[in-house]
N, C-alpha and C positions, 0 to 999 in steps of 0.2 A: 588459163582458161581452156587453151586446146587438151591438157590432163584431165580437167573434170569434165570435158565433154566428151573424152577417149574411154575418162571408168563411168562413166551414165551409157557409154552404147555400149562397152562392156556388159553392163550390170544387166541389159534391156535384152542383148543374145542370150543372158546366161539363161533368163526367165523363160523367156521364147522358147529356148532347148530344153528347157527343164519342162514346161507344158507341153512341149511335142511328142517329150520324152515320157510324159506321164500319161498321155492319151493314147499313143501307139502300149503302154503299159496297161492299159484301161483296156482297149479293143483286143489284148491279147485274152484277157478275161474270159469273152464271150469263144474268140476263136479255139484256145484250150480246154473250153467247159471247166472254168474254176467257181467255185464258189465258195461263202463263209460259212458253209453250213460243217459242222465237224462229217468226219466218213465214218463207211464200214472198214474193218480191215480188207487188204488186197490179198489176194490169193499167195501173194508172195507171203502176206504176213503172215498168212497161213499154212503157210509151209513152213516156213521157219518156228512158228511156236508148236504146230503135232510135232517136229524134230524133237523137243524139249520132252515128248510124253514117252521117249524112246531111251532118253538118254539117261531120266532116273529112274528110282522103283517108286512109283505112286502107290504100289501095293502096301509100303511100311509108312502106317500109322502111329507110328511111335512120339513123333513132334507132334501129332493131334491131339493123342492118349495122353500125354504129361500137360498139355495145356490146358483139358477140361481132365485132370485130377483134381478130386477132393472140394469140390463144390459145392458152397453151403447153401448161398443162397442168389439169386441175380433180378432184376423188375424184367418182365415180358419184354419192354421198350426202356430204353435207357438214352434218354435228353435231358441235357444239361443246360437251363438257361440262367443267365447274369439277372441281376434286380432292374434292369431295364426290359429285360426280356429276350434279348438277343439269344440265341442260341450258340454257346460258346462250345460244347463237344456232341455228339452225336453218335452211338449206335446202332439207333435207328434206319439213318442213314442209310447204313450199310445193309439194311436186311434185304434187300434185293441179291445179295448171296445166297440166301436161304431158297432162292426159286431156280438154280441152276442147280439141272442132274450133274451136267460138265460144265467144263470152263469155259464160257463164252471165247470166238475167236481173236477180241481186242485183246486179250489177257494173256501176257505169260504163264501160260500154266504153273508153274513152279510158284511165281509171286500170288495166284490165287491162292495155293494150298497155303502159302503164309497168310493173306488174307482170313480166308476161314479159321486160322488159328487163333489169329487176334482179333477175329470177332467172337471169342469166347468171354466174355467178362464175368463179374460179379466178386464174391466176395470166397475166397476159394482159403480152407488149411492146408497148410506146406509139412508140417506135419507138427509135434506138442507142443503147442505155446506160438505157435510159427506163421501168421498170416496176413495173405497179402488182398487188396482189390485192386482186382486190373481189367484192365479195360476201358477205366475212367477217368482217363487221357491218356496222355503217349509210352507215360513210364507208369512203375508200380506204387503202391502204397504199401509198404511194408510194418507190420506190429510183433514184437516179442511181446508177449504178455509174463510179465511178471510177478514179486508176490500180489503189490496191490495195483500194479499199474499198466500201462503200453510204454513199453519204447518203439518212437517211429521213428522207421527207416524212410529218406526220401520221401518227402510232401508234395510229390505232385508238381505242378508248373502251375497251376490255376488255382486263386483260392476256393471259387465255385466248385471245381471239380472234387479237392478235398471237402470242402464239409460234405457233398452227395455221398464220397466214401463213407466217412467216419459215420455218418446218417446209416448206411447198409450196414456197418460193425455192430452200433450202438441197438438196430434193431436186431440183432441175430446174436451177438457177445454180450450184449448189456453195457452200459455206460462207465468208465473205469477213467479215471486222471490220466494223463498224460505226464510220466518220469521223468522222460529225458526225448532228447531230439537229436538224430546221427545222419548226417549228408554226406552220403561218398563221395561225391566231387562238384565244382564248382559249374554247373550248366544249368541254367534256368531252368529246365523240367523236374528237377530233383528238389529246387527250394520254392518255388515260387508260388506253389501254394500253403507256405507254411503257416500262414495268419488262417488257415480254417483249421486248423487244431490246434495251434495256443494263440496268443495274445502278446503283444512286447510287455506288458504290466505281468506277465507271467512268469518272463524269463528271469534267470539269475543273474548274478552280478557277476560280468564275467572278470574283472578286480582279481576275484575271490582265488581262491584252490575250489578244484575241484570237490574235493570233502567238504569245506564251506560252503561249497553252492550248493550239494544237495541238501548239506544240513539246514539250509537257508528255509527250504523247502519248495522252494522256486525252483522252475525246469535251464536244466544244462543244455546249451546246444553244441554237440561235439560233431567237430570236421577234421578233416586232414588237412596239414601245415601250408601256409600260403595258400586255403583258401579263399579269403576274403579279396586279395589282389588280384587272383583269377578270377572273380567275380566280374571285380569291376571291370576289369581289361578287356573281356570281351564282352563284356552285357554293357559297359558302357562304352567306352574307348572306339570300338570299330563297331559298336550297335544299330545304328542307322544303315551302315553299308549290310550288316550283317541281316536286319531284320527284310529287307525289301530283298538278301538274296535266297535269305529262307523260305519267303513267298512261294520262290519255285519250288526249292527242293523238298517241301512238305506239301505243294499243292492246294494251299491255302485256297485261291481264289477259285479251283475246280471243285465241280460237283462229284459227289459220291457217285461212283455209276460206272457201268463195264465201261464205256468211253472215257471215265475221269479218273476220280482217284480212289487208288486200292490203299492196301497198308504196304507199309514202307521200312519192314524190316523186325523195327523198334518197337511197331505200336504202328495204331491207327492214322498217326498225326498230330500235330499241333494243336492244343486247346488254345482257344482266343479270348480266358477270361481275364481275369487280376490278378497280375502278378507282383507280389510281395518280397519283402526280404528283411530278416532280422539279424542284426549281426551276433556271428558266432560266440559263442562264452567259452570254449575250451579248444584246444588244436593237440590232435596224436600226430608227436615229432618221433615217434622211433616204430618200428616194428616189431611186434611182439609184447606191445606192452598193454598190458590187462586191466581191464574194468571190471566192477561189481556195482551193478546197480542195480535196485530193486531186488536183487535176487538172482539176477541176470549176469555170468560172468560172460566177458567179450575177449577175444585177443584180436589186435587191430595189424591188419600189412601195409604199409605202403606201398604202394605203385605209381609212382610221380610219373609225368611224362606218357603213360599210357594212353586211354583213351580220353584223360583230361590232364591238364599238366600238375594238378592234385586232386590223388584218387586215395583211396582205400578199400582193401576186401576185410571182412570183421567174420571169426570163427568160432564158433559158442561151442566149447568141450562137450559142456554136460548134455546138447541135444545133437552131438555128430554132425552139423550143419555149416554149411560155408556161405555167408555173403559175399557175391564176386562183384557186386556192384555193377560196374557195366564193363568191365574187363571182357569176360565172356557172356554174350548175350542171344545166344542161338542164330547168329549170323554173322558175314564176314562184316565185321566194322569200319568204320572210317581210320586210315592213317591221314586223310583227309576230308575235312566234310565239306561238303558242295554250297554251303550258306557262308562258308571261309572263318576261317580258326587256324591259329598253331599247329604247325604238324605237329606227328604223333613219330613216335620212335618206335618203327616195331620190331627191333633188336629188343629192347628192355621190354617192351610188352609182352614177348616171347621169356623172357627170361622172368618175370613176375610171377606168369603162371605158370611158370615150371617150377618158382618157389615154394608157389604154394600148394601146388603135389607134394614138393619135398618136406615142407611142415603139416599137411593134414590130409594128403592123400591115401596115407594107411588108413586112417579112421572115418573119412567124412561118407556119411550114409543120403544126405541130398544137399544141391547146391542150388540156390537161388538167387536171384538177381534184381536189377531195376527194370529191365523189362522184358518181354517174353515170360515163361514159365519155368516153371522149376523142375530139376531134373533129377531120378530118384538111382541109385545101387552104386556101392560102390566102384564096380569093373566100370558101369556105363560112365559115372563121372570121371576117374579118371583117363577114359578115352576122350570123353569133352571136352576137358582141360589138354592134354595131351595136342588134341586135333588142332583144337583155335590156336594154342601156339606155336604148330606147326603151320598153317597159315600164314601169320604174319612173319615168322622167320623165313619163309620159303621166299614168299612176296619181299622183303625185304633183300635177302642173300642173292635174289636171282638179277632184280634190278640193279643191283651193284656189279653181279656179272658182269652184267650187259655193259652196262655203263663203261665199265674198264673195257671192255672190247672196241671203244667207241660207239655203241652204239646211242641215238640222241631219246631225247623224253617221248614225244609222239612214237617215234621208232619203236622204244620197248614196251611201252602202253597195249601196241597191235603185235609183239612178240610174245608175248609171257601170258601164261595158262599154268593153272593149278595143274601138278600132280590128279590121276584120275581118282587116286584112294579118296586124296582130300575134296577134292571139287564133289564128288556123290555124296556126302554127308548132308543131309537136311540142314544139320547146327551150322554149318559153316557154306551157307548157300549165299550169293550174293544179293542179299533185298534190302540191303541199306550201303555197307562201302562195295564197291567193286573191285579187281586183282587191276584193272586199267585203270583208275584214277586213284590207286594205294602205291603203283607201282612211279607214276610221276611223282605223287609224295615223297618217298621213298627218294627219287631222284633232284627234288627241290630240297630236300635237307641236303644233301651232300654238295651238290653241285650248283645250285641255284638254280634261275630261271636262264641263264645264259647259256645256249649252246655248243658257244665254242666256232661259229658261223659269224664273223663278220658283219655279213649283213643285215645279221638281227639286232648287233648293236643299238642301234636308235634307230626301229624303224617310223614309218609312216604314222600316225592316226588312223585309224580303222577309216574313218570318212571319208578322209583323203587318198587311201590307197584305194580305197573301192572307186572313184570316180575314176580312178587314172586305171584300175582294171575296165572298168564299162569304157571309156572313151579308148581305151586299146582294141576290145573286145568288138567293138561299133555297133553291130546292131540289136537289141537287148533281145526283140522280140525274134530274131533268130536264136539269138541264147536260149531265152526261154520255149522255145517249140523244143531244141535239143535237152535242154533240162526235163522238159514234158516224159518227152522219149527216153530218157534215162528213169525218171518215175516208173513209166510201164514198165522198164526193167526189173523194179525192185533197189535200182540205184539209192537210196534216199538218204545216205551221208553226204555222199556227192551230190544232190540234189536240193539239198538245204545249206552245203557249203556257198554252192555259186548263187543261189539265187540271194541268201541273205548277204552276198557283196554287191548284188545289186539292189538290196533293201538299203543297205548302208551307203550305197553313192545316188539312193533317192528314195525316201522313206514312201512316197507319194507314189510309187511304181503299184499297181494294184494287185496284179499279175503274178509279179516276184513273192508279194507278201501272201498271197495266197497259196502258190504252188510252194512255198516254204512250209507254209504252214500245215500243209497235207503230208509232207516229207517228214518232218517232224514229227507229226500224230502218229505216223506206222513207228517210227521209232520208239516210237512210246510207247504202242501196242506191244511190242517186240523184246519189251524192259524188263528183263530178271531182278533188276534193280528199282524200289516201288520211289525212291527219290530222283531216277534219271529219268522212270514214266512220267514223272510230276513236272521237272522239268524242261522235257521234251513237248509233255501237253500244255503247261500255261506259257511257252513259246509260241504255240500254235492258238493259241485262245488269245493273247495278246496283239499277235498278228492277222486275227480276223477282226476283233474288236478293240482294238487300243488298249491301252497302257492301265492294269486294272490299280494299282497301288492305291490309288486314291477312296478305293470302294472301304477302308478304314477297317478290313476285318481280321487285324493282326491282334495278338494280344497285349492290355492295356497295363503298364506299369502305375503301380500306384506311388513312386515317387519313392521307396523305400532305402532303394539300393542307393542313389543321390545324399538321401541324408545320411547317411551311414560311410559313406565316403571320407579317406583321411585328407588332413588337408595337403601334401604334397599331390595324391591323386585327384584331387578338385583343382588344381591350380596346372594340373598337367591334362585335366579339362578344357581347362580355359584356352591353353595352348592352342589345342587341336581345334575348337568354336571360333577362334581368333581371326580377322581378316589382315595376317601378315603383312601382305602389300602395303593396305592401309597404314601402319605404322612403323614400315618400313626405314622412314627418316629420322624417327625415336630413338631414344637412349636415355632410360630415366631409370630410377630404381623404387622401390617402395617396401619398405618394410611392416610385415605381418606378426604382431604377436599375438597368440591365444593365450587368453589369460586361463580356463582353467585346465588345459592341460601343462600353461609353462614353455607352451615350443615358442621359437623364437624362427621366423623364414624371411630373408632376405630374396625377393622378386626380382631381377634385373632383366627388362624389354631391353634388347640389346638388336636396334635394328632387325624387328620382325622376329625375332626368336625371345621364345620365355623361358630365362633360366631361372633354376633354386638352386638357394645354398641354407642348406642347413643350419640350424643353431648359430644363425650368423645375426648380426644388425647393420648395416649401413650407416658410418656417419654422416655423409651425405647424401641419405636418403630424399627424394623430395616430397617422400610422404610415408606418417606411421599409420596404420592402419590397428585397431586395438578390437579385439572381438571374444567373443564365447565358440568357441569348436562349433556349433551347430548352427552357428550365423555364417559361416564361409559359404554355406548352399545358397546365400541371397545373390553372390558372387552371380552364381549360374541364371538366376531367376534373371537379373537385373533389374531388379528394384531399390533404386534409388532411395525411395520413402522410407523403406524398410532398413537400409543399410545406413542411413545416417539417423533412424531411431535407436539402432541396436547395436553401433558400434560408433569406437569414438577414431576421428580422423584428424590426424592431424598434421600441417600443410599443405602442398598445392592440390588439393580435392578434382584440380579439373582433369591431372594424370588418368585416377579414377576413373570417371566420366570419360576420358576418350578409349578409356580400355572395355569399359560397359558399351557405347555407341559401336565397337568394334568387333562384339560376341554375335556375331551375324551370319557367318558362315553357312549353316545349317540351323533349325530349330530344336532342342533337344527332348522338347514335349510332343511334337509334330511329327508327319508324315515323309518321312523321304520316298520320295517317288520316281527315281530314274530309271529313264528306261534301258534294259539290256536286250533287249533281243532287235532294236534298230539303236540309231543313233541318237 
């Protein structure tokens, strides 16, 4: 009795301190002049972005010139809404560009002049037979036109967004079939609008040969090897973690506006329509090996591991043209991207496109991409190509220096600066990856996350360490008058470091999440990088107005990529949906056959863990499960109804059932909405 009346006056202090702690957080408000109202930039941040107008030549128009070449045709306003109505991409938006003689002072200059470039859209020729619409979403829409047909390159991420495109083709080209379908790599802006230019009752059998499928007269869709697994790995596998960290680094939930969101390197941003997915019919496993279709010969390179872990560039002889896919894309890219994905190797990225100088750098007369613009002469491409892989070789070679020197991740992150040649280049400016979070990349492949520091071992919980920082620190609102003080400095790494460990040791503090949040906005202001403005500012929009995830305006999967899933990756689903814990005392096994593929998979829950085994059966299984390959997705759905209509089961069923009651983890049609920028 004397313990639970020792954790009740416990529990009654703790509240007590936590309200004294959040009211003296409260009155610090008024006495700092904080409010949730977003700012102007501070003069600091105004001196550090005119730095910027010093340090390049704003006079070379050259990235502006190549981005409005050869423009056929584009609408005044350019708005994209879904059949509900929702507004899934915008243009529009952005014409508040169009009324600044200069760069407003919230704005990286350098990231404006990318801005303005990518607010170039319409429907533009690359040059015979060779055209893309960009600007209508975040990547391109690419067409060779052939004898009788298109082949498209990359469909977009939205299916809305593609058919507005192919709508601007069809009025200005005229209306022509679609040959064949070519996806350089595995990332949902490249397929996901692929249902607004064909149909799955389109496609060919992918069974077939190649020659068969054309003959078929059905469309081929050809990818690079091991796309389909990359697909799902990251669009499904870490999708949920991945879609709510995307939020930030495209700025989803920020408005267009000199205080919100500009472009971001790649393109505009994230469409939030429907996204689709059709599985592949054909896979280039070699480089150099040649297509004829329609008319149209291709030779295809591999570049695994690059900016996707299966990519391809495609070079068409007969029009001196090189698809670089997103290899090179007129900025410095991610060896890592900030929404979280696979690093990127930029040893071999460097070494791709040094290949592919060495196979069509003599000849190639322009080089085009999935996003950005195309770039025209031969001297100027091969310095492009040239520049960007020196880049990621440089960023790569230097952090391995370091590294061997001892020096740690954070450490060389605020050491390592481009070479001056390479850093001035407009193509290789940093408005999507930066040389500081390429360079920790860079040092997580090699080394991991461990620094070799003891004490990082196993540290604390972020909650926990920040309470025992504030209860060290003692009086907050002395903290924060010094935090205050350090703002008018122009402090505001250090300014948002301390205060967000006392948003984390009390989300309720008002004071903290404020004066973070202002610290945060200049960095944003300050962002050569239009992904680290994005998420610098919906840190700061988060922490004046709460946790925006739920406002639902991410883009909507149509369920494509799911059914299309093999069944070891649906059942390596289930895995991850699974509440462990929950069947932790388990040990049962179950066996899977699909009857019209033939596989035979052997399940075994082995206390919390889902193992497969191949081509196996269990004799003591305690249950056969009997199905059609396209019934495994009822698996995920969980539906009972459905799964004892369409497949047959046979013994203990209730196995089953506690594995379906136990798909709870997360929802996979649903919103994950955790928050990152407090606890």
């Amino acid at each position: 009795m004397k313990k639970v009346l020792s954790l009740v006056l416990i529990a009654a202090m703790a509240v007590a301190f936590s309200a004294c702690a959040n009211q003296k957080g409260n009155d610090a408000v008024s006495e700092l002049g904080l409010n949730s109202e977003p700012k102007a930039a501070t003069q600091h941040t105004v001196e550090i972005n005119s730095a910027v107008c010093s340090g390049l030549d704003f006079d070379d128009k050259t990235e502006y010139e190549f981005a409005t070449k050869g423009l056929i045709d584009a609408p005044e306003e350019l708005e994209i809404k879904g059949a509900d109505g929702r507004v899934v991409w915008s243009q529009k938006a952005y014409s508040f560009v169009d009324n600044y003689e200069k760069c407003p002072d919230t704005v990286n200059p350098s990231l404006w002049e990318n801005t303005k470039n990518n607010h170039a859209y319409g429907l533009f020729e690359v040059c015979e037979s060779v055209y893309q619409v960009r600007g209508y979403d975040m990547a391109n829409l690419t067409l060779i036109k052939g004898d009788t047909g298109w082949i498209v390159f990359d469909p977009l991420m939205s299916v809305e967004c593609t058919q507005a495109a192919m709508q601007l083709v069809e009025k200005n080209l005229g209306k022509l079939p679609v040959k064949a379908v070519v996806i350089s790599h595995p990332h949902v802006d490249h397929y996901g609008g692929i249902k607004g230019v064909i149909t799955e009752e389109q496609v060919a059998d992918g069974a077939l040969s190649l020659d068969e499928q054309l003959a078929s007269g059905l469309i081929p869709i050809i990818v690079p090897e091991h796309f389909t697994e990359h697909s799902v790995s990251e669009n499904i596998y870490a999708g949920k973690a991945m879609s709510r960290r995307a939020s930030y680094q495209y700025g989803v939930f920020l408005d267009q506006s000199e205080t919100g969101r500009m472009a971001m390197g790649i393109g505009m941003g994230q469409s939030v329509g429907t996204v689709g997915f059709i599985k592949p019919t054909y896979e280039i496993k070699n480089t150099r090996e040649v297509l004829e279709i329609d008319g149209v010969r291709m030779e295809f390179q591999l570049t695994p591991g690059t900016e996707a872990p299966a990519e391809m560039n495609t070079w068409f002889p007969e029009l001196k043209a090189l698809w670089v896919a997103e290899n090179c894309t007129a900025t410095l890219h991610n060896l890592y991207t900030l929404r979280g994905a696979q690093i990127r190797d930029g040893n071999a990225w460097a070494k791709y496109i040094t290949e592919a100088i060495s196979l069509y750098g003599d000849e190639v007369q322009v080089a085009f991409q999935s996003h950005n613009w195309p770039h025209w002469g031969n001297e100027f491409i091969n310095d492009y190509l040239a520049d960007t892989a020196a880049v990621y070789k440089f960023i790569n070679d230097q952090t391995l220096t370091y590294l061997n020197q001892g020096f740690t991740s954070d450490e060389i992150s605020n050491m390592i600066e481009l070479p001056d040649e390479l850093a001035k280049n407009w193509y290789t400016r940093q408005y999507y990856g930066t040389v500081a979070h390429n360079s920790k990349a860079v040092y997580q492949k090699y080394m991991g996350w461990y620094d070799a520091n003891p004490v990082n071992l196993d540290p604390l919980e972020p909650s926990e360490s920040a309470k025992k920082w504030v209860e060290y620190l003692g009086d907050t609102d002395e903290v924060l008058r010094k935090a205050k003080a350090d703002f008018d400095k122009g402090e505001y790494q250090w300014v948002a470091e301390v205060t967000n460990v006392l948003v984390f040791a009390d989300p309720e503090n008002t004071a903290a999440r404020l004066l973070c949040a202002d610290a945060l906005e200049q960095l944003g202001y300050q962002s050569e990088s239009g992904t680290w403005r994005n998420a610098y500012l919906s840190a700061a929009m988060e922490l004046r107005n709460g946790n925006a995830a739920q406002k639902g305006l991410g883009a909507l999967s149509d369920g494509s990529v799911l059914r299309n899933m093999t069944a070891e990756m649906i059942f390596d689903y289930i895995s991850i949906m699974l509440d462990k814990e929950a069947i932790s005392q388990e040990n049962f096994k179950i066996n899977v056959v699909i009857a019209d593929t033939k596989e035979e998979i052997m399940l075994h829950f082995n206390n919390g863990a889902l193992l497969q085994y191949a081509n196996t059966k269990a004799d003591d299984a305690d249950l056969t499960v009997t199905c059609p390959q396209k019934a495994l997705a009822l698996f995920i759905q969980k539906d009972m109804d459905k799964i004892s209509a369409s497949m047959t089961l046979e013994g203990d069923v209730s196995k089953l059932e506690l594995i379906l009651s136990n798909l709870n983890q997360f929802d996979p049609k649903g919103i994950v909405g955790f928050n990152i920028i407090e606890p």
